[in-house]
N, CA and C of each residue as an Amber inpcrd file, in Angstrom:
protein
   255
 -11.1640000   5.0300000  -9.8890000  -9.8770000   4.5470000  -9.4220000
 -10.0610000   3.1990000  -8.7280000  -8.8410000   2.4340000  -8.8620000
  -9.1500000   0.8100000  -8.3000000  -8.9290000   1.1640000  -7.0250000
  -9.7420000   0.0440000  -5.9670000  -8.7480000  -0.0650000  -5.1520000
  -7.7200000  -0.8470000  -4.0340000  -6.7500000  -0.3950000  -3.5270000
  -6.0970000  -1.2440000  -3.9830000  -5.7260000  -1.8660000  -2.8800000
  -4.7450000  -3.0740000  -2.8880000  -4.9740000  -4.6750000  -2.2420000
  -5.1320000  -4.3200000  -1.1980000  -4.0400000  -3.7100000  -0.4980000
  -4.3290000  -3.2820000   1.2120000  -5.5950000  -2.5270000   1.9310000
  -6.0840000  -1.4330000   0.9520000  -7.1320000  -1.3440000   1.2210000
  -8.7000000  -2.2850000   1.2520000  -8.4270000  -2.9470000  -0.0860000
  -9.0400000  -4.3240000   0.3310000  -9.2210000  -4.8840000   1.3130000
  -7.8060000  -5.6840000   1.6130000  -7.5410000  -6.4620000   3.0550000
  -7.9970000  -5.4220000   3.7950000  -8.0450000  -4.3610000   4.6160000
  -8.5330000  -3.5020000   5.4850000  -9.7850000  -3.3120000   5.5270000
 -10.3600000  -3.2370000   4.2800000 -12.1480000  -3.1070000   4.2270000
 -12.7100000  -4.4340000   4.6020000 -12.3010000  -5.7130000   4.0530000
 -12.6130000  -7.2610000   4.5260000 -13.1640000  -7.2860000   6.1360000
 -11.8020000  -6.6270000   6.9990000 -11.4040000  -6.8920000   8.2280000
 -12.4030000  -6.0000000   8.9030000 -13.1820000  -5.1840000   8.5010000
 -13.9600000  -3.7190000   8.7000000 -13.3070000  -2.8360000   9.6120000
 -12.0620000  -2.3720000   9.2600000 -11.4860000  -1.7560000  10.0830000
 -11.0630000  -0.4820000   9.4690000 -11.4440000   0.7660000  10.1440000
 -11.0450000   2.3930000   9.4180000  -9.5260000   2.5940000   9.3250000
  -8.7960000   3.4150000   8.7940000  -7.6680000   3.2900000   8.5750000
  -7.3200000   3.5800000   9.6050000  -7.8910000   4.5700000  10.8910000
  -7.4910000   5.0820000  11.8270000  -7.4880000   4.0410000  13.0360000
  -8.1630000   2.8700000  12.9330000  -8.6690000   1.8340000  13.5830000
  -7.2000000   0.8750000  13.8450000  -6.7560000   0.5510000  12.2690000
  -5.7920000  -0.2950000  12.1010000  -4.2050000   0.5190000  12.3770000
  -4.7720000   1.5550000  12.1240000  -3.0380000   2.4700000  12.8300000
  -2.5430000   2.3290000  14.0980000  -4.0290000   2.1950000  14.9260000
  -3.8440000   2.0130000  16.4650000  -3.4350000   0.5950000  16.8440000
  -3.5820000  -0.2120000  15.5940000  -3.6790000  -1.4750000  15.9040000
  -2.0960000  -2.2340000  15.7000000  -1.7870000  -1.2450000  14.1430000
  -0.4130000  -1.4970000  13.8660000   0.6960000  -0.6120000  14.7690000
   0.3490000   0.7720000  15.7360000   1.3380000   1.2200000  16.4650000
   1.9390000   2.4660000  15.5660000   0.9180000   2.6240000  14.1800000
   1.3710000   4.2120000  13.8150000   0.4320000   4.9230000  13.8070000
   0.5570000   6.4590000  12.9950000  -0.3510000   7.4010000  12.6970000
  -1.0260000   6.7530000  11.3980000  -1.9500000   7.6250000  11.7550000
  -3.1060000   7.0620000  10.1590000  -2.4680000   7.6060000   9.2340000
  -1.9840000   8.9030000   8.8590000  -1.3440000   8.6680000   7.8080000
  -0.4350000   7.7190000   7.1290000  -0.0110000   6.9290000   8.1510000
   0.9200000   6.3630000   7.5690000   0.3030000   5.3750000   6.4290000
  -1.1840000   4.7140000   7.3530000  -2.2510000   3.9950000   6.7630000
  -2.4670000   5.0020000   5.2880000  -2.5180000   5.5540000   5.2120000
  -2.8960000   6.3670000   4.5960000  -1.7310000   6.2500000   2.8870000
  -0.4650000   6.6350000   3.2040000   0.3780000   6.8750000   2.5990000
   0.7620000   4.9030000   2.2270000   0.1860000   4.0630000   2.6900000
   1.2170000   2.7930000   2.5770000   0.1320000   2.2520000   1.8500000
  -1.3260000   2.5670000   1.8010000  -2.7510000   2.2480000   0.5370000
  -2.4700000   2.6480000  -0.9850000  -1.6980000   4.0260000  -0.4890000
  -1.2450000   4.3230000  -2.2860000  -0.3320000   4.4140000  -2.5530000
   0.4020000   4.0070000  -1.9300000   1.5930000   3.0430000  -2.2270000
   2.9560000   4.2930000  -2.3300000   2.3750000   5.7450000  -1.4660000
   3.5080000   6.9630000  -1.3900000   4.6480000   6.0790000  -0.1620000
   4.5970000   5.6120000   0.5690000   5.6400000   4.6440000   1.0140000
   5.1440000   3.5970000   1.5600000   6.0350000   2.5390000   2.2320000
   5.7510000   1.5590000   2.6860000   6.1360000   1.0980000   4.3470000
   5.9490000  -0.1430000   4.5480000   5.9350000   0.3470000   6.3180000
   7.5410000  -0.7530000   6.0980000   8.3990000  -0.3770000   7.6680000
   9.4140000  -1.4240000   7.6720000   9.2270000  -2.9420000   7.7080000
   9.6960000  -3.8110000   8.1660000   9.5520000  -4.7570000   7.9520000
   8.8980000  -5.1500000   9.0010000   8.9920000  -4.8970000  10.4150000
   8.3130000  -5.1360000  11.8260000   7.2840000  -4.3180000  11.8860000
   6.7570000  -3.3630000  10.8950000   5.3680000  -2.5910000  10.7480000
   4.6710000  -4.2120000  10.0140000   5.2920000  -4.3290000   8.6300000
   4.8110000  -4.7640000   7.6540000   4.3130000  -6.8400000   7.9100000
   5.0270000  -6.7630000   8.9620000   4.5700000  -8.0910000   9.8880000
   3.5490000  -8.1660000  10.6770000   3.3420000  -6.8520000  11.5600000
   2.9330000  -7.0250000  12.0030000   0.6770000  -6.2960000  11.6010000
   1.1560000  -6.0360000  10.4980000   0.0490000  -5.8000000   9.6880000
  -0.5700000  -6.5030000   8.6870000   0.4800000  -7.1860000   8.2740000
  -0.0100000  -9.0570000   7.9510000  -0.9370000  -9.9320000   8.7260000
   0.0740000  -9.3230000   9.9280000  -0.4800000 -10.1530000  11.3710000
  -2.1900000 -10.0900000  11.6350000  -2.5120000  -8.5660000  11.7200000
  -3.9610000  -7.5170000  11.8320000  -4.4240000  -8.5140000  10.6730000
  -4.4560000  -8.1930000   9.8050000  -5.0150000  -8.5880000   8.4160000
  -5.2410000  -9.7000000   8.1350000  -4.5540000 -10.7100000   8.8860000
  -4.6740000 -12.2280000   8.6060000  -4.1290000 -12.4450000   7.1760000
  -3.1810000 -11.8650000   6.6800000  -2.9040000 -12.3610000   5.5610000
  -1.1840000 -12.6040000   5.5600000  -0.9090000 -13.0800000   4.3220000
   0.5490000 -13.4190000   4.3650000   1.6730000 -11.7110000   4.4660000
   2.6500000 -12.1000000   4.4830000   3.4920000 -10.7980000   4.1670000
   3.7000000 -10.8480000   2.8380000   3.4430000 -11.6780000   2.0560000
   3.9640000 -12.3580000   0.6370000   2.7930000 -11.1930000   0.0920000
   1.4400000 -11.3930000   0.4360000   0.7260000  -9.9870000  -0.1260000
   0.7350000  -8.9470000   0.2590000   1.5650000  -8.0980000   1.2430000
   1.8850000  -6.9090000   1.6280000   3.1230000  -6.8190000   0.4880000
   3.6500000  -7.5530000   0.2810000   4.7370000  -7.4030000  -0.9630000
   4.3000000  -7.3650000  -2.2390000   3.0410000  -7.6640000  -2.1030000
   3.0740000  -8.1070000  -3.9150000   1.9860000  -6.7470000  -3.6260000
   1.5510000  -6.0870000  -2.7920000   0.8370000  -5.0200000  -2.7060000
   1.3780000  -3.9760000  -3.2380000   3.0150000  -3.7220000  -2.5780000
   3.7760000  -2.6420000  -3.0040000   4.3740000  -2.6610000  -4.2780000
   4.2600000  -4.1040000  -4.8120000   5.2390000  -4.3490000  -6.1710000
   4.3050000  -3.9120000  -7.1710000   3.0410000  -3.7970000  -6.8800000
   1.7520000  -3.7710000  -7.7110000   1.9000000  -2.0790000  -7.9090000
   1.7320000  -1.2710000  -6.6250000   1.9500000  -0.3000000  -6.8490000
   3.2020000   0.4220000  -7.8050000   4.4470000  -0.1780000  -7.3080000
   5.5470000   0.3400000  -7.5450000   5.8570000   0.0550000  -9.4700000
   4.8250000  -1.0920000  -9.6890000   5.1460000  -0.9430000 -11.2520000
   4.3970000  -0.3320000 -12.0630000   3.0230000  -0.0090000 -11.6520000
   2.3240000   0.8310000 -12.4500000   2.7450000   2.4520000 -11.9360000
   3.5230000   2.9840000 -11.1390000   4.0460000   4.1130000 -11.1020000
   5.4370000   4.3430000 -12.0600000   6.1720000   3.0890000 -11.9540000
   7.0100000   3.0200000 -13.3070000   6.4430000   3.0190000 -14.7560000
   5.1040000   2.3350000 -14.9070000   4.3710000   2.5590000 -16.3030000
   3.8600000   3.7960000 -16.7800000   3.5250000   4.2440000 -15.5740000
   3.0120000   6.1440000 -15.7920000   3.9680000   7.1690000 -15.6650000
   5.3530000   7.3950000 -15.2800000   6.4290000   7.3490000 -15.1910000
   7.1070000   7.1830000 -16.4160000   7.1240000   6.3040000 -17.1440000
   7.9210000   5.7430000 -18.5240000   7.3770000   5.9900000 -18.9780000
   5.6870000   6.3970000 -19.5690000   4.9540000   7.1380000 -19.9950000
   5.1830000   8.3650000 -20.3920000   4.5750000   8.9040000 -19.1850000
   5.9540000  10.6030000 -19.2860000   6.5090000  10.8800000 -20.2740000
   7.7460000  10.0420000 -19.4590000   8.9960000  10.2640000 -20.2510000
   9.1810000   9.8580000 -21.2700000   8.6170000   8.9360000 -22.1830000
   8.3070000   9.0740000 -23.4120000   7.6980000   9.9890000 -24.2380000
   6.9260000  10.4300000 -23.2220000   5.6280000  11.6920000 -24.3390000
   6.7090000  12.9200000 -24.1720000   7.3700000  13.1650000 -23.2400000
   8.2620000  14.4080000 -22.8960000   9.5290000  14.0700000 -23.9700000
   9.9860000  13.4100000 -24.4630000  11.0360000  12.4290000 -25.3900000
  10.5660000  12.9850000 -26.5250000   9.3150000  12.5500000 -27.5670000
   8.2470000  13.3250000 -28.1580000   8.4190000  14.8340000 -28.5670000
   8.3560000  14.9870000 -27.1970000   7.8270000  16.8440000 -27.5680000
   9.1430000  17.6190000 -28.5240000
């Protein structure tokens, strides 16, 4: 499995997910859930984890868009092969 951008940016920074939760002001799951892209943080999470990360918000976006279209490709997948049956 790849992995993926945010976790990247987080491994760069050497910081555990539980590290950067304390850092961003949530639970690690949340770290957790916003790496594979099961949700995403608000916008004053998602700033301020740019912020941690030293990176733009422009790649916390293109993080989730990354996610959010290959779950539509596996997804439309599916539902094609289920279309099929």
């Amino acid at each position: 499995m790849r992995t993926s951008k945010l976790k990247s940016f987080r491994l760069q920074k050497g910081f555990s997910q539980h590290e950067l939760a304390e850092k961003v002001g949530v639970a690690q799951n949340s770290i957790v859930y916003w790496e594979s892209g099961r949700s995403m943080p608000n916008l004053i999470k998602a700033e301020k984890l740019a912020a941690i990360l030293d990176i733009s918000i422009t790649e916390i976006i293109d993080h989730f868009k990354t996610v959010l279209s290959k779950e539509e490709n596996e997804n439309g997948a599916k539902s094609a092969g289920n279309v099929a049956n």
